[in-house]
C-alpha positions as CSV (number, residue, x, y, z in Angstrom):
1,X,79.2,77.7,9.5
2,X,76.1,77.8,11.5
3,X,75.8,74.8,14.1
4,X,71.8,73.0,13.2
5,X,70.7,72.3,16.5
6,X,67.7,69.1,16.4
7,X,64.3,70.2,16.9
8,X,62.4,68.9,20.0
9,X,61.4,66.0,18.9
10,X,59.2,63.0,21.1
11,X,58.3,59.9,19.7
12,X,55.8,57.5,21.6
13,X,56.1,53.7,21.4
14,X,53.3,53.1,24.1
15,X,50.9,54.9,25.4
16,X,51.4,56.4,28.9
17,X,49.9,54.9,31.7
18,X,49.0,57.3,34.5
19,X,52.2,57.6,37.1
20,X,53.0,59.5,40.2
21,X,56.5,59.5,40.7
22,X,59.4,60.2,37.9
23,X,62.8,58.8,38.7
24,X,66.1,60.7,36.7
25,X,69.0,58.7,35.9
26,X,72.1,61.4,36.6
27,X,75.3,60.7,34.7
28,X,74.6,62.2,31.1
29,X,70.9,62.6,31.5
30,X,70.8,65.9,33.9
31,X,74.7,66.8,33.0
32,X,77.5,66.0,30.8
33,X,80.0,63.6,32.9
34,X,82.5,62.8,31.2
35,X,84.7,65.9,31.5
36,X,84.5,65.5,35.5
37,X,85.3,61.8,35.7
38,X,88.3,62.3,33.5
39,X,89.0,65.6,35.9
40,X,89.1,63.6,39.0
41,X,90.5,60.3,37.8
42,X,93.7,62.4,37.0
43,X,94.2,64.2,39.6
44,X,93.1,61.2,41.7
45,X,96.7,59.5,40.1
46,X,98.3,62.7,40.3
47,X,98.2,62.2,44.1
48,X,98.7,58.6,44.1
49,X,101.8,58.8,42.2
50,X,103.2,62.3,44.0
51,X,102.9,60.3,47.3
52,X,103.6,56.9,46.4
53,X,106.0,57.3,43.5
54,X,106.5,53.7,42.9
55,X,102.9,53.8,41.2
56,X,104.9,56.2,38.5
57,X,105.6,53.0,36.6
58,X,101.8,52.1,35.6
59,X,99.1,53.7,33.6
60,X,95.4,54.3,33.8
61,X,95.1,50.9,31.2
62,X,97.3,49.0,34.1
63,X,95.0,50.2,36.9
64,X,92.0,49.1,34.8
65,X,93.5,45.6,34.7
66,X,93.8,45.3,38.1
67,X,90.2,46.5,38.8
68,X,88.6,44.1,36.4
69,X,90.8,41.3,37.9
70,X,89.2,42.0,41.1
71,X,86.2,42.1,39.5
72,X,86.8,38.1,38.9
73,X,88.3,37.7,42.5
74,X,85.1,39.4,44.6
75,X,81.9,40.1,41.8
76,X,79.9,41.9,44.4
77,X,82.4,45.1,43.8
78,X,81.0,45.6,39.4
79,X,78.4,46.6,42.0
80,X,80.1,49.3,43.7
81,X,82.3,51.9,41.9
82,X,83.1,53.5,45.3
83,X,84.0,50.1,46.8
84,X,85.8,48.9,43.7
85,X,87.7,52.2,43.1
86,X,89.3,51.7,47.0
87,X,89.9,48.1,46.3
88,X,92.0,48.9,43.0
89,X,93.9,51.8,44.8
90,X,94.5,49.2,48.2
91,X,95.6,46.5,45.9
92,X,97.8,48.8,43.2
93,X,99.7,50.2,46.3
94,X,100.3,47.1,48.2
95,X,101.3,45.4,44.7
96,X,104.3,48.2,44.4
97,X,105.8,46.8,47.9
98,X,103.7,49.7,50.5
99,X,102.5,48.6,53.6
100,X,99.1,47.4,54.8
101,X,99.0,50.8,56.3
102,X,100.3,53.0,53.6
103,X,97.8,51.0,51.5
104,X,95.1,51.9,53.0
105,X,95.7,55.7,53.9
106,X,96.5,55.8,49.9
107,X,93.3,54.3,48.8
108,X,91.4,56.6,51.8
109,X,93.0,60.1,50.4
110,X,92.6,59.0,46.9
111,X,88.8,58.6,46.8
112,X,88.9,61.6,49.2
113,X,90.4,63.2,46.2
114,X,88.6,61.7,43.4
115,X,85.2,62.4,45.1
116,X,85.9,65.9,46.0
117,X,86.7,66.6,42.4
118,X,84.2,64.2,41.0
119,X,81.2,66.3,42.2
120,X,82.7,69.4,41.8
121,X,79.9,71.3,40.0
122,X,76.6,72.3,39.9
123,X,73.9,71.2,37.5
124,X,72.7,73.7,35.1
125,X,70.5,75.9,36.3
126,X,67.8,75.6,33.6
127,X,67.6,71.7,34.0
128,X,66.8,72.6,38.4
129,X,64.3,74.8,37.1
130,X,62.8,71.9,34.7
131,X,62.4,69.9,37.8
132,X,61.4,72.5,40.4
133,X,58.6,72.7,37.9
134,X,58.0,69.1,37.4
135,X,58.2,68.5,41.0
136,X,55.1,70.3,41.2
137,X,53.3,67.5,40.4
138,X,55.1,64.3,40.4
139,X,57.7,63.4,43.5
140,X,60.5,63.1,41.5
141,X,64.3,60.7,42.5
142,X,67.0,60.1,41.4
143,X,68.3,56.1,40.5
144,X,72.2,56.3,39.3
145,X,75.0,53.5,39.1
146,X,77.7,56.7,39.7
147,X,78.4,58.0,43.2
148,X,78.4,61.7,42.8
149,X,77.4,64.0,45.7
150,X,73.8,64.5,45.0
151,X,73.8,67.4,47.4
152,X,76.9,69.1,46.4
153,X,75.8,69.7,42.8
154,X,72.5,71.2,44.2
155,X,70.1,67.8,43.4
156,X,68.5,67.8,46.8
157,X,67.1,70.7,46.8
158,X,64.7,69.1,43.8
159,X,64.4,65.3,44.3
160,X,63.0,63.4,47.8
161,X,66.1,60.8,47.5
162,X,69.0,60.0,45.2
163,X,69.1,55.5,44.9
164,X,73.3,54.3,44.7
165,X,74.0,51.0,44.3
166,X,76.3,48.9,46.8
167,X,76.4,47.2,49.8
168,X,73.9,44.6,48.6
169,X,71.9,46.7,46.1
170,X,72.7,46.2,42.1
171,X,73.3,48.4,39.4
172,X,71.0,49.2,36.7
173,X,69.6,47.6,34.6
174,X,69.1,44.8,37.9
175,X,65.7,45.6,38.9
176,X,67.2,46.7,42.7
177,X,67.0,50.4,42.8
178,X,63.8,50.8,40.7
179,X,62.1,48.4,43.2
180,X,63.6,49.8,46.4
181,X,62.5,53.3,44.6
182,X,59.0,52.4,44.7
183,X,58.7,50.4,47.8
184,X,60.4,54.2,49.7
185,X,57.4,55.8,47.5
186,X,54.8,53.5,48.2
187,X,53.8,53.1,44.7
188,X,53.2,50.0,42.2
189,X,56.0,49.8,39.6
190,X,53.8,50.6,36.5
191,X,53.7,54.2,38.5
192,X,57.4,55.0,38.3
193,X,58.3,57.0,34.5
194,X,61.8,56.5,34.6
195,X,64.3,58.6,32.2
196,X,67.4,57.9,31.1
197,X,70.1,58.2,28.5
198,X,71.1,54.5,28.4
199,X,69.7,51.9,26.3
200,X,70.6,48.9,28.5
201,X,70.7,50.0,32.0
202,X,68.1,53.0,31.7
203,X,65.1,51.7,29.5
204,X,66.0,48.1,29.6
205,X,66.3,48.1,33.0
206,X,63.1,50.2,33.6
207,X,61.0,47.8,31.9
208,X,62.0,44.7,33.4
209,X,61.0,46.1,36.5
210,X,57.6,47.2,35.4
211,X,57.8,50.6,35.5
212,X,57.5,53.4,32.3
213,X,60.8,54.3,30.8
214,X,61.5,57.7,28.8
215,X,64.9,57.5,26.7
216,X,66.8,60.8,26.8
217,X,68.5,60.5,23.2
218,X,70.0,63.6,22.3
219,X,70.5,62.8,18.2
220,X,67.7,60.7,17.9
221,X,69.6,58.2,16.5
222,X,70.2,53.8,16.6
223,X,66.4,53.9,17.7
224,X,66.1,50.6,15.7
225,X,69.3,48.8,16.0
226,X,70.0,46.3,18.4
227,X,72.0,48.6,20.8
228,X,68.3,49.5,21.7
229,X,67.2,46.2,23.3
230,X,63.8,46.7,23.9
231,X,61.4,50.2,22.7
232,X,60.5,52.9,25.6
233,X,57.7,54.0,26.2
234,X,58.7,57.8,25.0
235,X,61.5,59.1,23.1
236,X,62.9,62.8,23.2
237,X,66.0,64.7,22.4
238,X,65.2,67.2,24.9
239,X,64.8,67.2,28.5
240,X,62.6,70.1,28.6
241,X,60.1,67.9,26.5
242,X,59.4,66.2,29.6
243,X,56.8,69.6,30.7
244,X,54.2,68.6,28.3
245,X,53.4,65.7,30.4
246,X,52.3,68.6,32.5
């Protein structure tokens, strides 16, 4: 059986205004995530439980319950998946009797672990050459809610600055990053074409903030249901699409 792959496909909603900037959301826009989270989450609890073998006793769903209970206790770390990640670890290890020391050591070699893992790759080639090329025209950044090492998997060779959220700064689809974008670029909002894979936090969140939005939807599906709060301005199922705004 032959695999049917869509064809290219864009879709406008509203007409393009002129821009100057584009700004990339990472996770599952420029590169499939999933397999490298799941890669370092384990062998982030692989560690944790080789060293600390009290920690045998939980599972992933335990440590989840802790993090969102945090969550409740200190609100400012839904913010933060670095920060809340270390919080979790800190609080797991001193809940299972260790020390205020051995605590802390845990947490600071487990997201030294996690985060060596976690950006442990290099974004396809073809999708650096997409942006070398639009780069020749727009300044293009990158505004994520993850924390991979924009310079490890070879971003920052194509993109003036990579927006995190944290200390202070919210996630997407808060208007924080895509207003602190265009107040490091100098531009109005309405100037920024941001694109996305993410209903909510990607075009949603665009929007709000006045700038253009471009939904990355791979199927081309649910464009009219209500997991799609509010229309971009483009749709396409491929990235590449984005060269005939050249």
């Amino acid at each position: 059986m032959t695999l049917q792959l869509p064809k290219a496909s864009m879709i406008q909603y509203q007409r393009l205004q002129p821009f100057s900037a584009i700004s990339f959301d990472l996770d599952d826009t420029l590169y499939n995530n999933l397999p490298y989270v799941i890669h370092a989450s384990e062998q982030l609890f692989s560690l944790i439980n080789q060293i600390y073998p009290a920690t045998t006793t939980w599972d992933a769903a335990q440590w989840q319950q802790l993090k969102h209970a945090l969550f409740k206790l200190h609100p400012e770390l839904a913010h933060d998946t670095s920060a809340a990640r270390y919080a979790m670890l800190h609080q797991g290890l001193l809940h299972f009797g260790y020390s205020e020391t051995e605590a802390s050591q845990g947490a600071q070699d487990g997201m030294t672990c996690f985060h060596h893992h976690r950006s442990n790759f290099t974004v396809d080639e073809s999708v650096l050459e997409l942006l070398e090329r639009l780069s020749q025209r727009y300044q293009l950044i990158g505004i994520t809610n993850g924390n991979v090492d924009t310079q490890r998997i070879g971003l920052d060779k194509v993109m003036q600055f990579v927006l995190h959220p944290g200390h202070g700064v919210k996630m997407k689809p808060a208007a924080d990053m895509f207003s602190l974008a265009c107040r490091q670029l100098d531009i109005k909002p309405s100037a920024l074409l941001h694109v996305g894979d993410h209903p909510l936090s990607d075009i949603a969140g665009a929007k709000m903030a006045g700038c253009q939005s471009a939904w990355l939807n791979p199927c081309m599906q649910q464009r009219h249901k209500k997991a799609q709060p509010v229309l971009p301005h483009i749709e396409i199922n491929q990235l590449d699409l984005l060269l005939q705004l050249l």
